[in-house]
C-alpha positions in Angstrom: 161.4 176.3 75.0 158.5 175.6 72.7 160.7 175.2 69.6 163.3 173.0 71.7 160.5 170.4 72.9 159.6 170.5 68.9 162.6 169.2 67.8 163.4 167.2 71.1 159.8 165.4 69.8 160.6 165.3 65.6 164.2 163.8 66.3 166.2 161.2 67.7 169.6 162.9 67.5 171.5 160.0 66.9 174.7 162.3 65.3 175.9 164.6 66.5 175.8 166.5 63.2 172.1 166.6 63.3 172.0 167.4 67.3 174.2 170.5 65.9 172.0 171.2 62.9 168.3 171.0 64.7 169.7 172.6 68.3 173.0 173.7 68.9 173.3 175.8 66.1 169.4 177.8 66.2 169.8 178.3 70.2 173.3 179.6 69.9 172.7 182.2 67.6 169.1 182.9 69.6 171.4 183.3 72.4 173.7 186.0 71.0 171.0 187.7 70.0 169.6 188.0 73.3 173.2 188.4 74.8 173.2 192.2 72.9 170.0 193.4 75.1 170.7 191.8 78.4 173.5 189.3 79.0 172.0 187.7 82.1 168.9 186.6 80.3 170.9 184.6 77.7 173.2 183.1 80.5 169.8 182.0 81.9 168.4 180.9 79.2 171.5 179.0 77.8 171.8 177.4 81.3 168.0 175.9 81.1 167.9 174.7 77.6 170.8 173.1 78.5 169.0 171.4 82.0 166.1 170.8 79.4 168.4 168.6 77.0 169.8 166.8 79.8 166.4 166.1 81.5 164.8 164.8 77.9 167.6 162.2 77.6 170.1 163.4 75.4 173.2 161.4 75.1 175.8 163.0 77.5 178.3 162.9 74.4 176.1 165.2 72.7 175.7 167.4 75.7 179.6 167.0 76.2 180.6 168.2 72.4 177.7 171.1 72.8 179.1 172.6 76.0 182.9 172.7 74.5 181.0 174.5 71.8 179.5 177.4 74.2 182.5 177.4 75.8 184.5 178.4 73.0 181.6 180.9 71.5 181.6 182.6 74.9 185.8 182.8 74.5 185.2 184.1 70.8 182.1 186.8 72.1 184.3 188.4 75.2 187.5 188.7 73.1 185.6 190.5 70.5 184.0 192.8 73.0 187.3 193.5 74.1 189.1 194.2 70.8 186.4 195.7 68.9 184.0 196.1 72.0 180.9 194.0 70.4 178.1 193.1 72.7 178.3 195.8 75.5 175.9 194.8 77.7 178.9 192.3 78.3 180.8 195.5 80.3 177.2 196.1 82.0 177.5 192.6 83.2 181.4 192.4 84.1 180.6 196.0 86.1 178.0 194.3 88.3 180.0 191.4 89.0 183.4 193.2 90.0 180.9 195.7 92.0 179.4 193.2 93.9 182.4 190.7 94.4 184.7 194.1 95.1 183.4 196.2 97.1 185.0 199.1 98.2 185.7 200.6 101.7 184.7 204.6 101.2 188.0 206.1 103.2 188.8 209.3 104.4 190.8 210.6 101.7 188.5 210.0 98.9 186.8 213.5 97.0 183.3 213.7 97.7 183.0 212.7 94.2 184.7 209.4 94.5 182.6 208.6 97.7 179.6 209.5 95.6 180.4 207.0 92.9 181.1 204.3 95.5 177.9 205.1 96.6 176.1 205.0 93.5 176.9 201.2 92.0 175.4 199.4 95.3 173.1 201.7 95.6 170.2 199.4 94.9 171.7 196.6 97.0 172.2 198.9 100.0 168.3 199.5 100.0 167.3 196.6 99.4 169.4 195.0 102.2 168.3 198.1 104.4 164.3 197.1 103.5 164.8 193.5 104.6 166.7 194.6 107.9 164.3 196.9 108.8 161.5 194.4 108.6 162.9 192.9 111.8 161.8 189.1 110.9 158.2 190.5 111.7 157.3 193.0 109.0 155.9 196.6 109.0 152.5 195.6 108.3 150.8 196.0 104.4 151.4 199.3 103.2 153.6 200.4 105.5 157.0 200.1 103.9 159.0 203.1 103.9 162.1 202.0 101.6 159.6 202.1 98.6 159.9 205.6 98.5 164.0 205.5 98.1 164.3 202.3 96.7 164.8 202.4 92.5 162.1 200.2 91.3 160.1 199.1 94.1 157.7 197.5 91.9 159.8 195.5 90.0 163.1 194.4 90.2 163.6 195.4 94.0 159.8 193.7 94.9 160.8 190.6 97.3 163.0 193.0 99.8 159.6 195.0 100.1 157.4 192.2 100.9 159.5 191.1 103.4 159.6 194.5 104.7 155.6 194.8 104.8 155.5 191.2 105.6 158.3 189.9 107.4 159.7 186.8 107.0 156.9 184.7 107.0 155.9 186.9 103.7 159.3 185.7 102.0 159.2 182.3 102.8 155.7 182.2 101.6 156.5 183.6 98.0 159.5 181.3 98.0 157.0 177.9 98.5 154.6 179.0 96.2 157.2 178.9 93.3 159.1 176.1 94.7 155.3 174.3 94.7 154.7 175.5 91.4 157.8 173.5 89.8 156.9 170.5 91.7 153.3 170.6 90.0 155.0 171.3 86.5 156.9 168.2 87.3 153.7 166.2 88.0 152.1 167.2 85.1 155.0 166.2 82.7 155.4 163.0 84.1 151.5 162.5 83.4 151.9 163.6 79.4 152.0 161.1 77.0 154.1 163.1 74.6 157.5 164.6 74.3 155.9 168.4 72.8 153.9 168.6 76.0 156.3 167.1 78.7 159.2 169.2 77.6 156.5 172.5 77.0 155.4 172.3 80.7 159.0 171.5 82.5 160.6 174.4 80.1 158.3 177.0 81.4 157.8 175.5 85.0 161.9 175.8 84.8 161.4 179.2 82.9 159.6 180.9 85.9 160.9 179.1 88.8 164.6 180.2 87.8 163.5 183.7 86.9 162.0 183.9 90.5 164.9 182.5 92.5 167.2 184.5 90.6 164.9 187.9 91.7 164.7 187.0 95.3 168.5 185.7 95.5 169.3 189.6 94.0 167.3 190.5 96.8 168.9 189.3 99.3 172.2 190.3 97.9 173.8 186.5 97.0 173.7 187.7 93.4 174.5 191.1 91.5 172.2 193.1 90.2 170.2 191.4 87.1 167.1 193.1 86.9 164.5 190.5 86.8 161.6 190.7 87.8 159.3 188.6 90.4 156.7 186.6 87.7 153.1 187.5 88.0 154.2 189.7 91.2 156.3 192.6 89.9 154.8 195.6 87.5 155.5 195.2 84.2 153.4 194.9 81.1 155.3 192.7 78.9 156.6 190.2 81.4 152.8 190.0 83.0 152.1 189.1 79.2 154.6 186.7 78.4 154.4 185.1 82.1 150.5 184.5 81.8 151.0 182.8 78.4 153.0 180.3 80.0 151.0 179.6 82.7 147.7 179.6 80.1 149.7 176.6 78.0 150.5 175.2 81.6 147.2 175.0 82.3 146.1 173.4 78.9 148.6 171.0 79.0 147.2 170.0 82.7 144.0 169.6 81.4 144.9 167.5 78.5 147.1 164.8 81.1 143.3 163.8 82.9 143.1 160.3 83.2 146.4 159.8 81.5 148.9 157.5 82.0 151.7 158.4 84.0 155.3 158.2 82.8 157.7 156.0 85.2 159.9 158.2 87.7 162.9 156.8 85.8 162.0 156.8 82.1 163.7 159.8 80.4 161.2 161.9 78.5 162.6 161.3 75.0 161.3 157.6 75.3 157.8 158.4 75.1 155.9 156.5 73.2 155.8 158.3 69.6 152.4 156.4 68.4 150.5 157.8 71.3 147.6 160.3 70.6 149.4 163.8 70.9 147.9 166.1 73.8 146.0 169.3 72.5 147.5 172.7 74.0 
């Protein structure tokens, strides 16, 4: 995010050719790189630069040419995972999907074994929907969840479904508005920078989070497959607690540096800043 606001600010993109050179080109191969550890992170990614480029104001012909592009390097990446099988995490991902579109009915004739292995892939789902279920719309009180202690990664990836569990459903909805808040205050706080680094830095990040979230809560409630993120600044995890409070830090600095600013127009795209204009410190 911070190296597409950079470029968003240093260039114009008035070619295509130097739209490819400056952002297609370093985010797709970013991308594949990402795509060999986890490929639902780099379909998330991919998916908000691109809702980054379209909100800064780049020319839909550019953003037309650049999505023909992914969708041919996606084409190229699953055929060779299937004739040379590259990229595995790509099976991972395909396995999820067809798991959670597909399920199937455990019949009579199956071996224990099968039934087992049906049991296994939704698994985590089954918990999780079991967690919210038993919350009955009121919760268990704090503490009191019992699905923590057979639900794989209670503390991370499976979080949301126990928070509704201690805390009902006025719990959920209450995590949900704090992030959908969130966004909206990122949005404020763009509008109120006066240049391109700092308006595309906070609506990156605000984006950055806010998707990770919905994405963690909409596993949760089993209207996606499995992904394994995690709930930002909620779940366990050292790393993402690292990388999460970073963005919020710059957030905040960015915030601070919009006081008494002058606020851009609702309908002036971010690339028309004004370039002359003293740049914000972060």
């Amino acid at each position: 995010m911070l190296y597409l606001a950079k470029v968003l600010e240093d260039h114009k993109f008035e070619t295509f050719k130097e739209f490819l050179i400056w952002v297609v080109a370093p985010l797709g191969l970013v991308l594949v790189l990402i795509l060999n550890g986890s490929a639902s992170t780099a379909l998330v990614l991919g998916g908000l630069s691109f809702l980054v480029l379209i909100v800064a104001g780049i020319k839909s012909s550019h953003l037309f040419k650049s999505a023909g592009i992914a969708t041919a390097l996606i084409a190229v990446i699953f055929l060779a995972h299937i004739a040379f099988g590259f990229f595995p995490r790509i099976s991972t991902m395909i396995s999820r999907v067809k798991n959670f579109t597909n399920e199937k009915q455990i019949e009579d004739h199956l071996s224990p074994q099968e039934k087992q292995r049906i049991l296994d892939k939704t698994f985590q789902a089954d918990m999780a929907k079991i967690a919210i279920a038993s919350s009955k719309g009121i919760g268990k009180g704090p503490g009191k969840s019992t699905q923590r202690y057979v639900l794989p990664h209670p503390y991370s990836d499976f979080i949301y479904s126990i928070i509704v569990e201690e805390w009902g459903l006025a719990g959920g909805i209450t995590v949900l508005l704090l992030y959908i808040s969130f966004l909206y205050r990122c949005i404020a706080i763009a509008r109120g920078c006066t240049k391109i680094f700092s308006a595309i830095t906070v609506i990156g990040l605000g984006l950055l989070i806010t998707s990770q979230a919905m994405l963690h809560i909409l596993v949760n409630v089993s209207i996606l497959p499995v992904t394994g993120h995690t709930l930002p600044l909620i779940s366990l995890g050292g790393t993402s607690l690292i990388i999460m409070s970073s963005a919020f830090g710059i957030i905040l600095a960015v915030s601070r540096s919009v006081e008494n600013t002058k606020c851009v127009t609702p309908d002036q795209p971010i690339t028309e800043l004004q370039e002359g204009e003293e740049a914000l410190e972060l």
